[in-house]
N, C-alpha and C positions, 0 to 999 in steps of 0.2 A: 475486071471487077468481080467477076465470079469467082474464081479463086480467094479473093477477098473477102469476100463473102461466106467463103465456108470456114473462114478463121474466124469471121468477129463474131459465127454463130456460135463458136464453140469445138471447134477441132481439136484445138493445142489442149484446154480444159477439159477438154473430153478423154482424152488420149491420157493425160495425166492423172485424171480421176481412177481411171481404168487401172492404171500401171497400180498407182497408191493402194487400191483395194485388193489389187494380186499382191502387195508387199504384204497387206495386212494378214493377209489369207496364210501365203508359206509362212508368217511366223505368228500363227496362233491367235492372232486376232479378231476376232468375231463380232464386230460391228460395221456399218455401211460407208463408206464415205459421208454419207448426208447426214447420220448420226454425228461423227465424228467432226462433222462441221459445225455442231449444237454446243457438242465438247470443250471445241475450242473455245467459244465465245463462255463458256463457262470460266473455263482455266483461267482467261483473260478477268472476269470477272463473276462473280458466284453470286447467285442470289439474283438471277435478272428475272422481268417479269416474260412472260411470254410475247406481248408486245417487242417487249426491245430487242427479243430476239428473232421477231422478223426482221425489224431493221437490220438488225447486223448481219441475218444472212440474206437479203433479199428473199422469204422467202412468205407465203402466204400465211393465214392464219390456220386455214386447215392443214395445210404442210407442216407446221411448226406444232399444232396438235398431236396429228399423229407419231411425228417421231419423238417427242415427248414421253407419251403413251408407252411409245414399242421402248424405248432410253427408262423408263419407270419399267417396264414389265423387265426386263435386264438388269433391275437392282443397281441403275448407274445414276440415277439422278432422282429428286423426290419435290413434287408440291407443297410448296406450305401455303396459306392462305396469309397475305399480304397486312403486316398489322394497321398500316393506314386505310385499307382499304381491302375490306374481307373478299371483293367480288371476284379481285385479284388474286393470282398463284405466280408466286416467286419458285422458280428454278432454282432447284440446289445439288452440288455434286454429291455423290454417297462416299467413303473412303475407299470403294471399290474403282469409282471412277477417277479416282488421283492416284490409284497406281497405275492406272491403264496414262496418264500423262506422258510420262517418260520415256514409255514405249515408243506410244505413237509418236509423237512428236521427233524421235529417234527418227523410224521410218518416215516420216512426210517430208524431214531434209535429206533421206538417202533419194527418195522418189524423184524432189527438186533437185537434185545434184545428176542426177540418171537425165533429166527430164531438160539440162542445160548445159549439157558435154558441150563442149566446144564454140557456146555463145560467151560472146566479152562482156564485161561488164559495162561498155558502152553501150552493147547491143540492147544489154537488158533496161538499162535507164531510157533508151528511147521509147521500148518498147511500154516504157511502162508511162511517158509522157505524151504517147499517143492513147493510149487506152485511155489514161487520165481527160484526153482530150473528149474520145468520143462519149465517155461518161458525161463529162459534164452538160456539151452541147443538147444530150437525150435527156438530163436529170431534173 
């Protein structure tokens, strides 16, 4: 079980994370992982509130604040105030951060592709109907 345990704390993700942020690095890229994970949920959808973007990355409210902040001081995304509700700030991409899409995105499946040499695609769907498993049993 120990060995176990240093998986489902975060080994493989970890390990992954790491690689993706050296991919970003040799080619020019100059944002975090954890930025990049803001990114995404943008691309996927534009205009979220900051709310939904903890949901989507698991992550806190002050976590989602600051890289917001540091994603705003980088000209890559910008606050609007929400027209149903002012108290609110909608997350929006700048033009600068839609060309950085293609990029990244390029690198995050060279990373997965690096990151699953030689797992089958069995392997993978199990592995992803155990995670799915221990998610929901905690959720």
């Amino acid at each position: 079980k120990g060995e176990l345990y240093s998986f489902i704390t975060g080994k493989a993700s970890t390990a992954i994370a790491r690689r993706m942020q050296k991919n970003f690095k040799q080619n020019g890229v100059d944002i975090t992982i954890e930025q990049w994970s803001v990114l995404y949920h943008l691309w996927k959808e534009d205009g979220m509130s900051q709310q939904s973007l903890c949901d989507a990355t698991f992550r806190d409210k002050p976590s989602i604040t600051r890289l917001v902040d540091n994603l705003e001081k980088l000209k890559l995304v910008k606050r609007v105030p929400s027209k149903d509700d002012r108290r609110i700030n909608m997350i929006y991409l700048t033009p600068e951060a839609q060309k950085l899409q293609e990029q990244t995105m390029e690198l995050a499946n060279q990373t997965l592709n690096e990151a699953l040499d030689g797992v089958t695609n069995g392997q993978i769907e199990i592995a992803k109907e155990v995670l799915q498993k221990v998610y929901e049993n905690l959720k």
